[in-house]
VEXROMI-585192 format. One record per residue: x, y, z of N, C-alpha, C in turn; residue number from 1. Coordinates in nm, 3 decimals, decimal comma, padded with zeros to 5 digits. Each point is the difference from the previous one (the first is absolute). Layout:
   neast  nnorth     nup  caeast canorth    caup   ceast  cnorth     cup pos
       X       Y       Z       X       Y       Z       X       Y       Z NUM
...
! end
This chain:
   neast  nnorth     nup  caeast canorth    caup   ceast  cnorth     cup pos
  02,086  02,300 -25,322  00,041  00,072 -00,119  00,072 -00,096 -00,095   1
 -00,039 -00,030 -00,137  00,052 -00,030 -00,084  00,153  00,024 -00,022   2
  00,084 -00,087 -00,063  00,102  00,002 -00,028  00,058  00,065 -00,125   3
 -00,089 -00,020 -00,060  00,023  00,061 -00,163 -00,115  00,098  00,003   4
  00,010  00,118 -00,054 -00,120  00,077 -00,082 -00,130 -00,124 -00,075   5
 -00,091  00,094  00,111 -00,165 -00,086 -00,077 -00,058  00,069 -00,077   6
 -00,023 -00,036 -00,146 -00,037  00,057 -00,065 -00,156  00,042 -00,017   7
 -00,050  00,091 -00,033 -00,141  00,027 -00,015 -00,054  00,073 -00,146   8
 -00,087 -00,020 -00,003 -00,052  00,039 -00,114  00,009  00,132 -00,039   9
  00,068  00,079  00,064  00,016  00,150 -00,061  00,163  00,007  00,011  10
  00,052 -00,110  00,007  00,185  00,027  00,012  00,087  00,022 -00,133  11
  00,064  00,063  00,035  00,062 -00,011 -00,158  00,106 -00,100 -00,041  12
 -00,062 -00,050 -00,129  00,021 -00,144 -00,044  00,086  00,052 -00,138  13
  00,116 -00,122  00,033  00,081  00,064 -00,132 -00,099 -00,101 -00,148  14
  00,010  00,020 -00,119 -00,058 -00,037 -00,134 -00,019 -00,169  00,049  15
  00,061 -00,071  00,030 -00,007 -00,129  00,032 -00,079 -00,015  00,076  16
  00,028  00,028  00,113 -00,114 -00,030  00,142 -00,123  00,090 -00,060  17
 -00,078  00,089 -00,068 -00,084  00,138 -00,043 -00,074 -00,171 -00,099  18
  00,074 -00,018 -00,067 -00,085 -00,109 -00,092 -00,072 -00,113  00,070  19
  00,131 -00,062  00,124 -00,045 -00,088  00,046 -00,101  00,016  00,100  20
 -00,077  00,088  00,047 -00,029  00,062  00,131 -00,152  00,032 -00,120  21
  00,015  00,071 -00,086 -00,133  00,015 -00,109 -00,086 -00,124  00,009  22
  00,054 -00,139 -00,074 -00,041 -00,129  00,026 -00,026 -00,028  00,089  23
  00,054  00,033  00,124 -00,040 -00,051  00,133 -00,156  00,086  00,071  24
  00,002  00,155  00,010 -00,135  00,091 -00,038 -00,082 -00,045 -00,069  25
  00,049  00,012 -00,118 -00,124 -00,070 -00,099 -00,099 -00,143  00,025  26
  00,014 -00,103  00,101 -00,004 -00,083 -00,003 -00,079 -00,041  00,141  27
  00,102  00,057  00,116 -00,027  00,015  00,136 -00,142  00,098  00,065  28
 -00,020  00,114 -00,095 -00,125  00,052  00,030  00,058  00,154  00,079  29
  00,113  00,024 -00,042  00,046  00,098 -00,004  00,118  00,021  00,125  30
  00,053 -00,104  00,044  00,067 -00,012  00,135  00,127 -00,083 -00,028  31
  00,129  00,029  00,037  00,131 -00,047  00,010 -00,075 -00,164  00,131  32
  00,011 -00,075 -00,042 -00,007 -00,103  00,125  00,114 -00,015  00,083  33
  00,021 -00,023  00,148  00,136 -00,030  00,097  00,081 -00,053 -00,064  34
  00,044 -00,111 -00,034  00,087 -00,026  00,004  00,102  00,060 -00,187  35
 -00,099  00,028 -00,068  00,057  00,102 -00,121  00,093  00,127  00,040  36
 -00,082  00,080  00,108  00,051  00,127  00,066  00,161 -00,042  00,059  37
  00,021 -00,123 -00,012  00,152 -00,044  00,023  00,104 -00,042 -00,101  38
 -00,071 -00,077 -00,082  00,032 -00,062 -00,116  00,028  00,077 -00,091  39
 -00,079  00,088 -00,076  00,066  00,107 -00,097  00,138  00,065  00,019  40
  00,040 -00,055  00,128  00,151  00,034 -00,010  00,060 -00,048 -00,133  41
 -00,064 -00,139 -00,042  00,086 -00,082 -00,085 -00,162 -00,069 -00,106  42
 -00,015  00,168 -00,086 -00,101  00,000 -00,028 -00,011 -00,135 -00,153  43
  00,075 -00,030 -00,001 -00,007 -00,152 -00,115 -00,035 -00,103  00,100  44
  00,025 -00,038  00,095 -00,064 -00,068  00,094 -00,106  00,020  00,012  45
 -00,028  00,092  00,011 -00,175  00,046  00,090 -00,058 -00,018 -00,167  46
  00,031  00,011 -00,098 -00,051 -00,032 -00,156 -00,073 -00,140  00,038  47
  00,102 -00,081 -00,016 -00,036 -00,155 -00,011 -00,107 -00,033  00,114  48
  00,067  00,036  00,117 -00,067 -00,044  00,126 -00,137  00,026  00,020  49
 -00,050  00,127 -00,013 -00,095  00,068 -00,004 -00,181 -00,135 -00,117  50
  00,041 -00,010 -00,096 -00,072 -00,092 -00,074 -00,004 -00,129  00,034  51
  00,081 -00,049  00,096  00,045 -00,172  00,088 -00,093  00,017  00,107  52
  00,016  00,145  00,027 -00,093  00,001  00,160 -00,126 -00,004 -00,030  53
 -00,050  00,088 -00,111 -00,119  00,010 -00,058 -00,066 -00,178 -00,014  54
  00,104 -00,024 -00,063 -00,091 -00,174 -00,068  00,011 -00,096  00,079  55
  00,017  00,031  00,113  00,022 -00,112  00,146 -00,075  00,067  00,068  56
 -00,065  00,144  00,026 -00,051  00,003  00,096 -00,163  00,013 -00,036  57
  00,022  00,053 -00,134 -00,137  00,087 -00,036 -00,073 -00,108 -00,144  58
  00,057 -00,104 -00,054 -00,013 -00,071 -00,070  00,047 -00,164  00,032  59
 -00,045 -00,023  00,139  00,057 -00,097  00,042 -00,088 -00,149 -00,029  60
  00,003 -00,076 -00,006 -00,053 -00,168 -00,022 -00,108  00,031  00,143  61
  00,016  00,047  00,137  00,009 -00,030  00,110 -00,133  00,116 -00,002  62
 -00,098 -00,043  00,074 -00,105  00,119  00,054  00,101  00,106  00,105  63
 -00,062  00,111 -00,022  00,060  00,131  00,072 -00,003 -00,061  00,150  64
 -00,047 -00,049  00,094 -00,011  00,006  00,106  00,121 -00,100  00,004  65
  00,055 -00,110 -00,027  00,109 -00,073 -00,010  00,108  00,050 -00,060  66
  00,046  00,082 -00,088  00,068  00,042 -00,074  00,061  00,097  00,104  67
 -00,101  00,057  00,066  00,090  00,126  00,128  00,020 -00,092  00,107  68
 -00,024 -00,105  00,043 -00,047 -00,019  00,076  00,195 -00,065 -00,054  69
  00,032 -00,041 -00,064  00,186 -00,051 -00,022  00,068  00,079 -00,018  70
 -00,033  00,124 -00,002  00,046  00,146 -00,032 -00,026 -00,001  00,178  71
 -00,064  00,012  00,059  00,069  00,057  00,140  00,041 -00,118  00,074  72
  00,038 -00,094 -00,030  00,028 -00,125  00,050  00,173 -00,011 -00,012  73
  00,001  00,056 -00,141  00,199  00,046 -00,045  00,026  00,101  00,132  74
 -00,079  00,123  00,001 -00,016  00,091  00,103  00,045 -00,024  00,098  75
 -00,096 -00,097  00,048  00,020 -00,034  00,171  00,128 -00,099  00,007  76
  00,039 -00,082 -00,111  00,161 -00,055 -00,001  00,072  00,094  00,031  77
  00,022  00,118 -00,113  00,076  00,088  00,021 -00,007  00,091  00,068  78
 -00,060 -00,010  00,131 -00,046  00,131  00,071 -00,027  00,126 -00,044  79
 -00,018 -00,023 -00,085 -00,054  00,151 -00,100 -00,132  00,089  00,003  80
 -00,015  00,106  00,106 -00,115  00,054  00,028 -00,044  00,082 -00,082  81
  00,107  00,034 -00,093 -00,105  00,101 -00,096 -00,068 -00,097 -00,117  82
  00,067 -00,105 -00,053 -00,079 -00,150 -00,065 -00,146  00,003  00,030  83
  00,000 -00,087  00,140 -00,077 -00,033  00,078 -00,115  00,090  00,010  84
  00,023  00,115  00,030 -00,083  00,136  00,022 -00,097  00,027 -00,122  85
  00,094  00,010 -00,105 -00,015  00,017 -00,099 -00,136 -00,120 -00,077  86
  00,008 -00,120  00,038 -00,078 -00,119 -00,110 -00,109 -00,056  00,132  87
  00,042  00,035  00,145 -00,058 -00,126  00,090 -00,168  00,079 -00,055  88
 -00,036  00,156  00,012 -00,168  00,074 -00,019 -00,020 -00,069 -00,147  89
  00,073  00,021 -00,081 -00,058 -00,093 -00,146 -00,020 -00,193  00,036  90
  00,031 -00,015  00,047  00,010 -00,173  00,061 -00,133 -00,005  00,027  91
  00,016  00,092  00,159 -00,146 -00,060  00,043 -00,120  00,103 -00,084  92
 -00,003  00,070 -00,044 -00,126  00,096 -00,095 -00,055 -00,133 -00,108  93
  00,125 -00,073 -00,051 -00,036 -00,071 -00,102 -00,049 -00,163  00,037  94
  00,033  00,014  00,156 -00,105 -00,130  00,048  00,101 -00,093  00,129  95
  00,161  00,053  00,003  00,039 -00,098  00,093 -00,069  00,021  00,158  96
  00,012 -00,091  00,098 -00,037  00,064  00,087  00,077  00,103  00,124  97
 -00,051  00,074  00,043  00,072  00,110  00,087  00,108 -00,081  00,105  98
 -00,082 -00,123  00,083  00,074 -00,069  00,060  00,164 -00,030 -00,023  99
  00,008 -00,077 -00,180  00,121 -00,032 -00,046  00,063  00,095  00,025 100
 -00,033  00,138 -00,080  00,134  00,092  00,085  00,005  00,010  00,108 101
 -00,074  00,042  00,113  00,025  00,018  00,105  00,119 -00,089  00,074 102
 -00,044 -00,142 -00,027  00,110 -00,083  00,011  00,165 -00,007 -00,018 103
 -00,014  00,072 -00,178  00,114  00,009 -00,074  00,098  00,132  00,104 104
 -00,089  00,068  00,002  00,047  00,133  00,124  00,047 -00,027  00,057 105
 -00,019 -00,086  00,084  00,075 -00,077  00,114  00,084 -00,065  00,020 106
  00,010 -00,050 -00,166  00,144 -00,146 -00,026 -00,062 -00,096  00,075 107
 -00,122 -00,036  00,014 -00,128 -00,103  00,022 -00,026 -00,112 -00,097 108
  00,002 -00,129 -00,004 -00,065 -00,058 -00,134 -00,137  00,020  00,027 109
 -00,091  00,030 -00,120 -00,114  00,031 -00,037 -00,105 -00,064  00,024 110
 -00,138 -00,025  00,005 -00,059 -00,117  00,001 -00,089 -00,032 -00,143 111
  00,013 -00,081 -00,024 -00,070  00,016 -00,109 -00,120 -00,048 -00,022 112
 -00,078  00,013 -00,098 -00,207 -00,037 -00,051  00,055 -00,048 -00,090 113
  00,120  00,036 -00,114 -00,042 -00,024 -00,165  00,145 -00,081 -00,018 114
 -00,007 -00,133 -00,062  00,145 -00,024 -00,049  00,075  00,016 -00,031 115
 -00,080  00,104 -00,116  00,111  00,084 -00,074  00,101  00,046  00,030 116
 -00,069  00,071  00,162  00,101  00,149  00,049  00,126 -00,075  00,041 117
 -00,023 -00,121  00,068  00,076 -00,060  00,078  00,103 -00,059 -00,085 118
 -00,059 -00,027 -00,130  00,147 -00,098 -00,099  00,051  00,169 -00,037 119
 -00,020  00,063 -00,008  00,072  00,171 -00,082  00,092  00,030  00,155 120
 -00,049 -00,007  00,090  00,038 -00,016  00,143  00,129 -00,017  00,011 121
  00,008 -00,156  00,016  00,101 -00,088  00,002  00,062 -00,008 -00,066 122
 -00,018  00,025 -00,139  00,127 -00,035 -00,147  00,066  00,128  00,029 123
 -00,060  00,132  00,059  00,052  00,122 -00,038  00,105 -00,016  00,166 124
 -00,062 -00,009  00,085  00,099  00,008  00,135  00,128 -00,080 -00,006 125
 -00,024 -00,144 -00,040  00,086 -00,145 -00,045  00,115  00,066 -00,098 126
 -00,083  00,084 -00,052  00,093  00,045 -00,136  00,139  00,070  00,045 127
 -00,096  00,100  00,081  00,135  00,127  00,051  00,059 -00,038  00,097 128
 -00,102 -00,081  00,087  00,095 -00,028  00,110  00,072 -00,129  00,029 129
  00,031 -00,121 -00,089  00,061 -00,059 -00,045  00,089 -00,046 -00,087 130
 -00,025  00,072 -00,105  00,056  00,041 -00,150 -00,036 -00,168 -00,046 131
 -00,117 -00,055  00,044 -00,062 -00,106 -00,065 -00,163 -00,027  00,039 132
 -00,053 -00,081 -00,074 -00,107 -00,019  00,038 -00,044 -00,167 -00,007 133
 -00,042 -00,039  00,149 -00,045 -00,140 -00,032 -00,066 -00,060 -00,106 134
  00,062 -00,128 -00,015 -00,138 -00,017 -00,118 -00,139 -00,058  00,016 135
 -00,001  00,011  00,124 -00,174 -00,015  00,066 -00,047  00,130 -00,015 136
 -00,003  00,096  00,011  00,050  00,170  00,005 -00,002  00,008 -00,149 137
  00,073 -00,069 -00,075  00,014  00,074 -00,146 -00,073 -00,089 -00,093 138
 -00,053 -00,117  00,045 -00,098 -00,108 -00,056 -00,154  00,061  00,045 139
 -00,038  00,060  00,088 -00,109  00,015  00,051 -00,032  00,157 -00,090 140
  00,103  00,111 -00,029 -00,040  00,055 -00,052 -00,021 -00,009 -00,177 141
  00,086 -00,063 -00,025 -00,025 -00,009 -00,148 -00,131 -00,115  00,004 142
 -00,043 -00,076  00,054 -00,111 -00,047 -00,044 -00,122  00,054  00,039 143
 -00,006  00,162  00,097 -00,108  00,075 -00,003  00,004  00,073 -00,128 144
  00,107  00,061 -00,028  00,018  00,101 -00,085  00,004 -00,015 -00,174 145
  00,109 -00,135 -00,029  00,075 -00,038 -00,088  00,180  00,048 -00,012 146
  00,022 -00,069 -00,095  00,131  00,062 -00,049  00,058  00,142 -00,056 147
 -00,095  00,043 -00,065 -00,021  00,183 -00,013  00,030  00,136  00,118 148
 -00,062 -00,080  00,070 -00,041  00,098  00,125  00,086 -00,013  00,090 149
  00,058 -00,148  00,021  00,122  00,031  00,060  00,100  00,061 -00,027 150
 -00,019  00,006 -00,138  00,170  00,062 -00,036 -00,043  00,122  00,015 151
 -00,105  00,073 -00,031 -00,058  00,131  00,025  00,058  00,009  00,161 152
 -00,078 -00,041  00,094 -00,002  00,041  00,117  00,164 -00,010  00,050 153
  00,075 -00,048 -00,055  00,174  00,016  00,065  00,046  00,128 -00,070 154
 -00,100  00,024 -00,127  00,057  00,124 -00,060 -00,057  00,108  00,048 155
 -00,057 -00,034  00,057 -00,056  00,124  00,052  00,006  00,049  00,131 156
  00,049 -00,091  00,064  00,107  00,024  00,113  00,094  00,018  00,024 157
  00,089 -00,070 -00,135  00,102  00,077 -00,010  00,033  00,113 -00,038 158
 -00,090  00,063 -00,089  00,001  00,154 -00,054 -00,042  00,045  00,124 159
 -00,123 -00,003  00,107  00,038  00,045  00,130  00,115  00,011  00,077 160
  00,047 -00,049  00,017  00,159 -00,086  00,075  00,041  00,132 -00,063 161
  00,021  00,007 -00,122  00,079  00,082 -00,097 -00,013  00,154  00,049 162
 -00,148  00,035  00,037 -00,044  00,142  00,025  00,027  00,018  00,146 163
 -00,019 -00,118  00,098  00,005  00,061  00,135  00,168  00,033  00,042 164
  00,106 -00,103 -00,095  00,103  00,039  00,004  00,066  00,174 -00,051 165
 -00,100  00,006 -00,102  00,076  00,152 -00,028 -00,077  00,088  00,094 166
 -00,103 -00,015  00,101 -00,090  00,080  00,096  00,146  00,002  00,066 167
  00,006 -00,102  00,050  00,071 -00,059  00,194  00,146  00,068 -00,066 168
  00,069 -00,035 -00,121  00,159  00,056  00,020 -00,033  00,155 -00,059 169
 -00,069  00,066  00,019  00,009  00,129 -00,018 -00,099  00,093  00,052 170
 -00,024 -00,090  00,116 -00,145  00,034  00,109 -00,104  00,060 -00,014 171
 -00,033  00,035 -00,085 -00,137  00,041 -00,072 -00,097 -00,006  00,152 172
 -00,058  00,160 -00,006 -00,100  00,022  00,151 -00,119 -00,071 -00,014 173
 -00,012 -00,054  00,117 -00,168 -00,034 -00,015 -00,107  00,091 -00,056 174
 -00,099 -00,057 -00,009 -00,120  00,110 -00,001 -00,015  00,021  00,087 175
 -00,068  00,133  00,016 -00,074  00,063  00,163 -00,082 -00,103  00,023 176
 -00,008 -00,018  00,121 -00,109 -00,132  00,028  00,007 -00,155  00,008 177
  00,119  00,006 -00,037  00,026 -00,129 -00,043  00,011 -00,133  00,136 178
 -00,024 -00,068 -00,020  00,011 -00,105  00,123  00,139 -00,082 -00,024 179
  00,064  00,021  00,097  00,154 -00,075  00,026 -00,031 -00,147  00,031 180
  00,077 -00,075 -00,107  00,022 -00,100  00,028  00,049 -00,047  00,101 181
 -00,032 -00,089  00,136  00,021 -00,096  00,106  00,088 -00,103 -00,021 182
  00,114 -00,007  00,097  00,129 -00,059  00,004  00,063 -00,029 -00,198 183
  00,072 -00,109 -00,001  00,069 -00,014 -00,084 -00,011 -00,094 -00,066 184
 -00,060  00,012 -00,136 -00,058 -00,188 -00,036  00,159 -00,084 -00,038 185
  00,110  00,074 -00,041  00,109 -00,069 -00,049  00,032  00,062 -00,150 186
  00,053  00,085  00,008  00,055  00,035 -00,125  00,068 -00,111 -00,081 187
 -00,089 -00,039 -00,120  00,117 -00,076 -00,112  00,116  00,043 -00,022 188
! end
């Protein structure tokens, strides 16, 4: 059970959150997304935030299958199962392979086919779970990617970072179904 009231799309929203929650409907395809149903507590937040998440996740430099694929990678840092739950079926639909998660499930390193996965991999694990990243590690990805995309991909882990934190301190329920994350990768 949640800590705070989760909001849903038929709750009553005072004029602030009613506007901000319109934009968010209008946009989403008619659905409050998780981690909003928390956030409209401090509905000028969920304003800004809401259009950051959009242009990192849904307008990203990064093909969809990589782009989730650092989106449940923040996840599995932060032990965050509703994250995880949430991006790992868009990951692999959009091409990662089933294996990588399975792995990630486990707090397993992955195996990898594609370079890519493996520099998004490592910069993103290095990241959280060091609060640095080698520069073999941070040289190897900017010369797959460039300079763009890196700064993208820390931002976009960190706006993860950002969401699994307001999940985890105000416990937001899994989905029905959801697969629990395996042991503890190390909370940043």
């Amino acid at each position: 059970m949640a800590r705070i009231p989760i909001f849903n799309e038929d709750s009553d929203f005072n004029p602030v959150q009613r506007r901000v929650v319109d934009g968010i409907l209008g946009r989403r395809g008619g659905r409050i997304p998780g981690p909003y149903r928390l956030s409209l507590h401090a509905p000028e937040v969920t304003e800004v935030w809401h259009p950051l998440g959009e242009k990192l996740r849904l307008n990203s430099c990064f093909p969809l299958h990589q782009s989730e694929f650092a989106i449940i990678i923040t996840a599995r840092c932060w032990d965050c199962d509703y994250v995880f739950n949430a991006h790992a079926k868009i990951a692999t639909d959009a091409g990662l392979s089933q294996s990588i998660v399975d792995a990630m499930v486990k707090n397993e390193r992955p195996k990898f086919d594609k370079p890519e996965e493996e520099a998004i991999y490592d910069y993103g694990v290095e990241l959280f779970r060091h609060h640095a990243i080698s520069d073999k590690t941070y040289n190897r990805a900017k010369d797959i990617f460039g300079i763009p995309a890196i700064v993208e991909l820390a931002c976009l882990m960190g706006y993860y970072g950002m969401v699994a934190m307001t999940l985890l301190a105000h416990e937001m329920p899994v989905q029905p179904g959801a697969v629990t994350l395996q042991g503890k990768a190390g909370k940043p």
